[in-house]
Backbone bond lengths (Angstrom), bond angles and torsions (degrees), N, CA, C in turn:
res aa  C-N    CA-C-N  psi(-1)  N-CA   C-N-CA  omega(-1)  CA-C   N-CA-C  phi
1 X - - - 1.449 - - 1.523 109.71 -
2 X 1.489 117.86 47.08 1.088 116.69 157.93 1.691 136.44 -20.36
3 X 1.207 129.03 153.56 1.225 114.12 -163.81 1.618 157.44 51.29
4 X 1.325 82.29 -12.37 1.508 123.06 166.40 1.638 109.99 -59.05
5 X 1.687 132.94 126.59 1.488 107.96 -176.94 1.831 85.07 -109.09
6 X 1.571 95.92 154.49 1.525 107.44 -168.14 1.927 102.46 -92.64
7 X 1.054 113.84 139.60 1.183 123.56 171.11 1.390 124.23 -128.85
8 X 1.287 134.76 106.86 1.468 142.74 165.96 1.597 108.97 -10.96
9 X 1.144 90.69 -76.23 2.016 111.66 -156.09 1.783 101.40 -52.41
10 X 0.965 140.79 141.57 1.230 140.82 163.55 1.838 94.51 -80.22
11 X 1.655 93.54 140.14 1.656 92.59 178.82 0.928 94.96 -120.89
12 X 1.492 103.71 165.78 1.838 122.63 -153.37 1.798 89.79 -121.59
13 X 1.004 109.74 109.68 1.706 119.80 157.25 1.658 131.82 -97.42
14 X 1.079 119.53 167.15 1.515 116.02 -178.26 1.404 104.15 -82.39
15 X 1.455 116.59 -63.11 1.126 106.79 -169.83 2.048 113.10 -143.72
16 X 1.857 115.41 -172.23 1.231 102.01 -167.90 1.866 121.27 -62.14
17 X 0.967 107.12 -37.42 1.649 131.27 170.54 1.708 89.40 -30.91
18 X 1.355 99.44 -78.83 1.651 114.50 -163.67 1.956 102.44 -46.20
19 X 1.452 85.04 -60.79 2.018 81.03 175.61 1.496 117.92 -52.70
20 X 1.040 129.07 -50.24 1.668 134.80 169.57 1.229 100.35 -39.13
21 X 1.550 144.05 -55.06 0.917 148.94 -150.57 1.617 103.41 -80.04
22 X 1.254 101.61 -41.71 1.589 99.23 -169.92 1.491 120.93 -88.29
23 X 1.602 119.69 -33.37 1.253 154.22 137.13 1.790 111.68 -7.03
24 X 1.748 110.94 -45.24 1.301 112.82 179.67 1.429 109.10 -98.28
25 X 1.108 110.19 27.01 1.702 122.48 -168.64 1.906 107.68 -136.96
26 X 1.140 105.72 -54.95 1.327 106.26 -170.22 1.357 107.40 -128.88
27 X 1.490 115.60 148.62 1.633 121.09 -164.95 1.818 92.93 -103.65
28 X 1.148 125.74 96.55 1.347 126.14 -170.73 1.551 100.15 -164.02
29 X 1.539 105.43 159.13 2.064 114.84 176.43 1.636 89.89 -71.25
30 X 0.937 84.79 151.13 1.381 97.40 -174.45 1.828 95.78 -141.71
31 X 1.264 105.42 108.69 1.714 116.61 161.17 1.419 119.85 -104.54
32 X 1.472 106.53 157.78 1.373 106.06 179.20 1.806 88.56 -126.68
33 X 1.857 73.75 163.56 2.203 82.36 -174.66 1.672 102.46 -97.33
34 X 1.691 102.98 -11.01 1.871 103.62 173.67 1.735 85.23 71.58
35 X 1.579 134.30 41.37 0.861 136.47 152.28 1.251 114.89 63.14
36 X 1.538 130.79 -117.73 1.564 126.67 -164.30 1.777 96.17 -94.78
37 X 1.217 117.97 -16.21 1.701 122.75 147.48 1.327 137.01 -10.54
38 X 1.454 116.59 -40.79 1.263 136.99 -153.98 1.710 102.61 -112.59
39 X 1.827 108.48 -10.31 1.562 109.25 165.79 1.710 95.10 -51.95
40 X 1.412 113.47 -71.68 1.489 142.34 -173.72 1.748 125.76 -53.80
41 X 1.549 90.22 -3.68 2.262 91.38 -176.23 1.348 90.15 -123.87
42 X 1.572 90.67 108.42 1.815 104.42 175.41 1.646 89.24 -67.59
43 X 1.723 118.44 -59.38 1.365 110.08 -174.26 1.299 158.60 -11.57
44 X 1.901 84.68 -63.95 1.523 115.02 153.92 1.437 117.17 -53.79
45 X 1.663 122.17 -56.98 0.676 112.55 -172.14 1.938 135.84 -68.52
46 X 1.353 83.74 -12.22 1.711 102.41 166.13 1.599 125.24 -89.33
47 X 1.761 97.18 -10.83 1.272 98.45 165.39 1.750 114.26 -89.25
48 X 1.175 111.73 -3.25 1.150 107.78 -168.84 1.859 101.12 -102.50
49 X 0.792 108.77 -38.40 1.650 118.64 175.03 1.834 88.00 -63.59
50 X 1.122 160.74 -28.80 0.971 165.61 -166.23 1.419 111.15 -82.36
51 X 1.676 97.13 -58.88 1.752 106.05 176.86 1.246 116.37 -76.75
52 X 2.014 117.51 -6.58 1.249 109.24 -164.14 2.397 90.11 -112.38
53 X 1.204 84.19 6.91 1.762 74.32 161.60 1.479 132.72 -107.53
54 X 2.045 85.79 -16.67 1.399 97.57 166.65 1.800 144.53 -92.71
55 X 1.917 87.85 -19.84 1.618 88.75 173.65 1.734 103.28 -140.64
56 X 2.048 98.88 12.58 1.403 90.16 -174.15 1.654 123.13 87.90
57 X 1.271 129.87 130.77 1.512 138.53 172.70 1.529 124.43 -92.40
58 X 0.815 122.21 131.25 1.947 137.06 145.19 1.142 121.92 -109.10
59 X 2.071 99.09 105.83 1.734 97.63 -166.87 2.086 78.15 -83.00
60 X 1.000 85.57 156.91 1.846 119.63 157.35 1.034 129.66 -149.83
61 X 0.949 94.35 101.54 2.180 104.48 -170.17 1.619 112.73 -122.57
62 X 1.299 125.92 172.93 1.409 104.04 -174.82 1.134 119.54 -95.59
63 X 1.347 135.38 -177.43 1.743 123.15 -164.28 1.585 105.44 -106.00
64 X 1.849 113.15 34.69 1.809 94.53 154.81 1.259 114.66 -90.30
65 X 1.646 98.61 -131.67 1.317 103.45 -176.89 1.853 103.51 -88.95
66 X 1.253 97.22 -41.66 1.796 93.65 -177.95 1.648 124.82 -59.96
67 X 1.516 105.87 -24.09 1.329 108.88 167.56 1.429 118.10 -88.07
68 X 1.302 113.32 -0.42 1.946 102.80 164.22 1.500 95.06 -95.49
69 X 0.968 119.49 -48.37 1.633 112.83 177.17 1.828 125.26 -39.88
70 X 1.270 100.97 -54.03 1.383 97.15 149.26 0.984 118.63 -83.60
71 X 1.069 168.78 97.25 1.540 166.93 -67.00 1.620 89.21 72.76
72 X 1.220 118.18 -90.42 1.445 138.87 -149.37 1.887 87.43 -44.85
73 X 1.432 113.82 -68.16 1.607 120.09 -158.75 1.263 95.19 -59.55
74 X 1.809 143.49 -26.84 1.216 131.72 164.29 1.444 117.59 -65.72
75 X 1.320 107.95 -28.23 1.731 101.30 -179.45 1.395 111.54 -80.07
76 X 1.128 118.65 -25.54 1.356 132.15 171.53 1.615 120.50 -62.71
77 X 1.072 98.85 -37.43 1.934 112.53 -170.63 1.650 111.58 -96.56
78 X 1.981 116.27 -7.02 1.394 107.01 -160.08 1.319 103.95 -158.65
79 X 1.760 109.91 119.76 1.465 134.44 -167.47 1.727 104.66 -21.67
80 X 1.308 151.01 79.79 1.218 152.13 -142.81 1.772 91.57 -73.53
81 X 1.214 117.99 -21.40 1.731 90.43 -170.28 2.001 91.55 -88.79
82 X 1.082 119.96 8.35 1.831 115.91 152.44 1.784 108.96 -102.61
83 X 1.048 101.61 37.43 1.603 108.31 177.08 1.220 125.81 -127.71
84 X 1.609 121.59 80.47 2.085 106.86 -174.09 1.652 88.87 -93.74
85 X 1.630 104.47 160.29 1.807 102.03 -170.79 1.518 76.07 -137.65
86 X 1.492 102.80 131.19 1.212 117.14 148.90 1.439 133.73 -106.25
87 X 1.078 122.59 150.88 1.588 144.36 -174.67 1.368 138.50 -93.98
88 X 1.165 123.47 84.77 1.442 114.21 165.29 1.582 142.71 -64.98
89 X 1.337 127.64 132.42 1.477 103.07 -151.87 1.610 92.74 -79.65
90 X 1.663 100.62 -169.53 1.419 117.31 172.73 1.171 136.65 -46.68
91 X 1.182 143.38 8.37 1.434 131.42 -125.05 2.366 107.97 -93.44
92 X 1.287 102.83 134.18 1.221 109.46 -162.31 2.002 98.18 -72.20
93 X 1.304 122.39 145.01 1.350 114.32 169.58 1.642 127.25 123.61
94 X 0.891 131.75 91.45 1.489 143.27 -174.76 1.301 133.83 -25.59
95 X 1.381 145.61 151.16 1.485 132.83 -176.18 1.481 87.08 -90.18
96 X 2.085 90.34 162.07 1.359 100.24 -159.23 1.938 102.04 -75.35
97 X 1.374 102.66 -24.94 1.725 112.49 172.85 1.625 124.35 -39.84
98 X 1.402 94.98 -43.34 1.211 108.81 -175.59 1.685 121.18 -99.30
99 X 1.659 114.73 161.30 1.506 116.22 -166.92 1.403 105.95 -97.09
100 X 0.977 121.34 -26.23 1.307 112.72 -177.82 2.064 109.51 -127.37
101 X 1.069 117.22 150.79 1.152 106.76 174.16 1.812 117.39 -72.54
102 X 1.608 115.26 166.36 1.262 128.37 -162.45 2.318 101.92 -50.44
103 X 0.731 108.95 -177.77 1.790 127.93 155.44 1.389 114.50 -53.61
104 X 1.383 117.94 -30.00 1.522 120.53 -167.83 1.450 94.32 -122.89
105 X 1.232 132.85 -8.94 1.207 127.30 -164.38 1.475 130.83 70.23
106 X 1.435 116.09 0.19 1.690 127.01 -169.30 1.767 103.40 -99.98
107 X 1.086 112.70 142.48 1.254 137.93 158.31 1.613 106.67 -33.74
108 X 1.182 117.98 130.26 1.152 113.66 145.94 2.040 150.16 -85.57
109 X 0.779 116.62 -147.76 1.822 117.71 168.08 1.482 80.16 -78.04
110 X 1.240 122.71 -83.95 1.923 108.47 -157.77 1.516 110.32 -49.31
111 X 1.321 117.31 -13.66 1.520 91.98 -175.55 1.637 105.67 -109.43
112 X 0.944 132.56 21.65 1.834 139.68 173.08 1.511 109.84 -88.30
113 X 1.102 119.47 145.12 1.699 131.22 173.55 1.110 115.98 -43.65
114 X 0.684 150.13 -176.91 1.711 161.70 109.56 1.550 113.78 -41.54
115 X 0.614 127.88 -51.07 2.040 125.61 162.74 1.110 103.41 -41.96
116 X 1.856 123.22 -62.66 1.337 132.85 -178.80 1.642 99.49 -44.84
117 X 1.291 137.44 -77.62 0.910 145.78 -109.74 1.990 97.49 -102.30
118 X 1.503 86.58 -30.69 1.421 93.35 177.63 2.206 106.47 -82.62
119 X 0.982 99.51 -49.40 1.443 99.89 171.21 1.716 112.01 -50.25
120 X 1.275 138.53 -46.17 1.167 148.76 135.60 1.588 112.25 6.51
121 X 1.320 104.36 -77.86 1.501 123.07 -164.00 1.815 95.55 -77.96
122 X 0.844 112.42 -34.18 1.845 118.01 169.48 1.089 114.22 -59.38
123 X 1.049 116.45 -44.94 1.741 110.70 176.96 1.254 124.55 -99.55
124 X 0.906 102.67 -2.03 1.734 111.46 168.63 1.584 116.71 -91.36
125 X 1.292 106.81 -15.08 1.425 129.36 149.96 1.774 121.10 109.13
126 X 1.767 94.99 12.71 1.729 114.81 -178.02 1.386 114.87 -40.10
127 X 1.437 119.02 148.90 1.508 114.05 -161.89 1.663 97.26 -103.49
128 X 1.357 118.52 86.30 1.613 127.57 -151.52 1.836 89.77 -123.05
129 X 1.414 108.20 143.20 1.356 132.14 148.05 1.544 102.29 128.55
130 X 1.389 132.29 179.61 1.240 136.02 154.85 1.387 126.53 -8.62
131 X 1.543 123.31 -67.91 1.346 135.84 170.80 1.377 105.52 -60.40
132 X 1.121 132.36 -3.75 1.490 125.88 165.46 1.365 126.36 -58.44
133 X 1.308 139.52 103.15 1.750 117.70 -173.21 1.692 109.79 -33.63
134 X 1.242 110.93 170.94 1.800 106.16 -176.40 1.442 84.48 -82.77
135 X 1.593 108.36 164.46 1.408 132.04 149.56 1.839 140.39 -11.40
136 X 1.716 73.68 -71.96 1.461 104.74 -170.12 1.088 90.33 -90.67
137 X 1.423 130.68 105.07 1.556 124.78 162.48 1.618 113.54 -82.97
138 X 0.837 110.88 -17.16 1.820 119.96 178.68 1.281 111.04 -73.25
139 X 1.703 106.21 -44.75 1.780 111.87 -172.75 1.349 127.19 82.85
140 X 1.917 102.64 15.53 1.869 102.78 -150.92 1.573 93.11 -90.80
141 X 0.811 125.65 168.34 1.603 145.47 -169.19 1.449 98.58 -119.76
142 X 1.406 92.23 165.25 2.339 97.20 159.14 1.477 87.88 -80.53
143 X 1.152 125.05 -54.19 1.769 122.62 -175.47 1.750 98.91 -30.88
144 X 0.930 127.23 -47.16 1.499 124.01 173.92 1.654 112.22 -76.12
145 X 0.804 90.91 -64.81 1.712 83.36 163.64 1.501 120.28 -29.82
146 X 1.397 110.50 -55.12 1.346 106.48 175.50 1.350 136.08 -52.97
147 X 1.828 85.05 -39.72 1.483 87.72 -175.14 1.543 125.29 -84.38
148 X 1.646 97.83 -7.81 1.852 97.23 154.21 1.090 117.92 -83.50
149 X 1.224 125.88 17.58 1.885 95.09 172.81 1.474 105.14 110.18
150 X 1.448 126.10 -37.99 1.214 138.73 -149.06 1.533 120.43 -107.91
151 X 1.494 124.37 9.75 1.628 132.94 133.95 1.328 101.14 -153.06
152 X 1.753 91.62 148.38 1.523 103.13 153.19 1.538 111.86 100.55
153 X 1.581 117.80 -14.29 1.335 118.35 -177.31 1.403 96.33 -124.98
154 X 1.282 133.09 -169.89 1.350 166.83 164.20 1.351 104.23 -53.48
155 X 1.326 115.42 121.66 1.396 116.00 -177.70 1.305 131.61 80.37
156 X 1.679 100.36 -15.47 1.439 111.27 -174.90 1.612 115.83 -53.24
157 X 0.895 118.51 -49.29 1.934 125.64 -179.07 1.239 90.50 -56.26
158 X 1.448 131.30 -58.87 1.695 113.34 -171.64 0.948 124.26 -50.73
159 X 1.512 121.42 -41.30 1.425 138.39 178.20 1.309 118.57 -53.53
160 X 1.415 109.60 -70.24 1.749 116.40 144.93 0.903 130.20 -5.62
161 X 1.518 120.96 -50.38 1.507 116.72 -163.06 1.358 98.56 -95.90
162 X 1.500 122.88 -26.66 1.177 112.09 167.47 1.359 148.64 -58.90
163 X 1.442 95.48 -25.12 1.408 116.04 -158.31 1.874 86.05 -89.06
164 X 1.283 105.18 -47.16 1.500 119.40 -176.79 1.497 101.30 -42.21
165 X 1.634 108.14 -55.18 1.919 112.08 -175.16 1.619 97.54 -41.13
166 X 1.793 105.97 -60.99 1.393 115.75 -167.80 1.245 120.32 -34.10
167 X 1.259 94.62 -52.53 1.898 93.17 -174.21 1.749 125.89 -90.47
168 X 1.681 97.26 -3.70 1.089 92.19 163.80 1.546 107.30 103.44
169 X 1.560 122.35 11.90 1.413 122.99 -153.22 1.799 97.59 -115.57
170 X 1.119 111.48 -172.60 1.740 110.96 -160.21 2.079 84.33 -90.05
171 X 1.194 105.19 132.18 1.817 110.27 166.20 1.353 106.01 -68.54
172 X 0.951 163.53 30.09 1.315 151.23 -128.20 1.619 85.08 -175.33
173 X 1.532 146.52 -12.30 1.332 135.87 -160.24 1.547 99.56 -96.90
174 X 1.494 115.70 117.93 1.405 127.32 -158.33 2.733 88.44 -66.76
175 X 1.349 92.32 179.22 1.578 79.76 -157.49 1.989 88.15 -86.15
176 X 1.517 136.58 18.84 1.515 137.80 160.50 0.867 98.73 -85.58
177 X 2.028 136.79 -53.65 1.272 131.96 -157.50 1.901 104.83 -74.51
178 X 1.725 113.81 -27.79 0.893 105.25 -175.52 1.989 127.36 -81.30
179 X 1.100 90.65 -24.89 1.675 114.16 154.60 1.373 112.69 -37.02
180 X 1.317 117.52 -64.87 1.754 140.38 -164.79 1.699 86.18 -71.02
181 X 1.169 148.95 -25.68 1.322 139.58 -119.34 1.896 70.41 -125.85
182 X 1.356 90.45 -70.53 1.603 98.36 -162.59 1.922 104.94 -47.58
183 X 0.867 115.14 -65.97 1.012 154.49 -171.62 2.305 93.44 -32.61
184 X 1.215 78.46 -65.18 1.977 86.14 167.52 1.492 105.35 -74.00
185 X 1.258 128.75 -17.89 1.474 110.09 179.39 1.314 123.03 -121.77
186 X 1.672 131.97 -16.61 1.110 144.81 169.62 1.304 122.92 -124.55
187 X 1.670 129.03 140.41 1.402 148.79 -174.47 1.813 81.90 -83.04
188 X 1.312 101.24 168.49 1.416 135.94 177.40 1.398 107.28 -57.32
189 X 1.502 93.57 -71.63 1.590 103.74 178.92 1.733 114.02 -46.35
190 X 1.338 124.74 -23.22 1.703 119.26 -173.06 1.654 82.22 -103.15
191 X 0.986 156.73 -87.86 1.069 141.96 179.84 1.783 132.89 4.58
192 X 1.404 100.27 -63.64 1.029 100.79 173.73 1.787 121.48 -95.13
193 X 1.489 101.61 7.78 1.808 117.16 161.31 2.260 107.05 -86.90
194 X 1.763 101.97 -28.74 1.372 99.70 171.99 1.369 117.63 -52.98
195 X 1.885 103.27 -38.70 2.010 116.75 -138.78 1.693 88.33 -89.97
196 X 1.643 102.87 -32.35 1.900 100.19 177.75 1.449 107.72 -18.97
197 X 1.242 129.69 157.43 1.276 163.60 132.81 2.161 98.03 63.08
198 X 1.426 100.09 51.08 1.449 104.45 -173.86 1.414 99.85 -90.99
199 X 1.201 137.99 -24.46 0.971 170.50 -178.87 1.557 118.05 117.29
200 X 1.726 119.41 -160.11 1.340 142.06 -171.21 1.606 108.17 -42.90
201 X 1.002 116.64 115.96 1.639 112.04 161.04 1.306 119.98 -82.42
């Protein structure tokens, strides 16, 4: 993923649009809160207090009213000195996806530049560029995935969900989101000491 700039902090987005957007910009986990969703997912929200003790958070949400609001229930729910929040400014005008512009009329995270979006994460103080440790501190692949049991074969979703109970993570994390998950919180070696005795592959 060449060209990609690497960032420590896992950043917190509203929704899939917004991750796509940021995803072709920066090599980092990238979560979404599923928007006003995340009042209601204790899960999520324990996965995120989880990801934000282990590599740290960047909320990015958009600048109406619904993105300080979620903003607010994240500042509320998560140790704030593992919390840098970045900001997008005002800007008037609609994504090109959509027919009409937002409630407020402002741009969102999917619809800002890459300058924008990267200046953003700079001043909010994200640990971004080369000298950044990589991402993936685990290094796991789907190729690893596969070869536990845990996509792509027979049984694999059962396995999944188990391993998911095991560690304590939301069942509901499709087997990409759970990669990104593992991947910020577990090495290879604990991974494949979790998948032990899940049963038959």
């Amino acid at each position: 993923m060449s060209g990609l700039i690497p960032v420590r902090e896992v950043i917190v987005v509203e929704g899939r649009y917004d991750k796509n957007t940021l995803s072709q910009i920066f090599d980092a986990v990238i979560i979404e809160t599923g928007g006003f969703g995340i009042n209601n997912d204790a899960e999520k929200l324990a996965l995120l207090r989880r990801l934000a003790a282990a590599r740290g958070l960047v909320i990015l949400t958009d600048s109406d009213a619904a993105g300080f609001m979620i903003r607010g229930r994240l500042k509320g729910a998560i140790d704030p000195a593992l919390v840098k929040h970045a900001y997008i400014p005002d800007i008037p005008g609609r994504e090109r996806r959509k027919s009409a512009p937002s409630k407020e009329g402002k741009l969102g995270v999917e619809g800002m530049k890459r300058e924008i979006l990267i200046e953003a994460l700079r001043r909010a103080g994200a640990t971004m560029g080369p000298e950044s440790p990589q991402r993936a501190s685990g290094g796991l692949t789907k190729a690893d995935l596969a070869a536990l049991g845990l996509a792509g074969g027979e049984g694999s979703a059962a396995r999944r969900r188990e391993l998911l109970r095991r560690l304590s993570l939301p069942e509901r994390l499709s087997a990409n989101a759970m990669l990104e998950v593992l991947n910020a919180l577990y090495t290879r070696a604990e991974l494949e000491e979790a998948a032990a005795g899940l049963g038959p592959v």
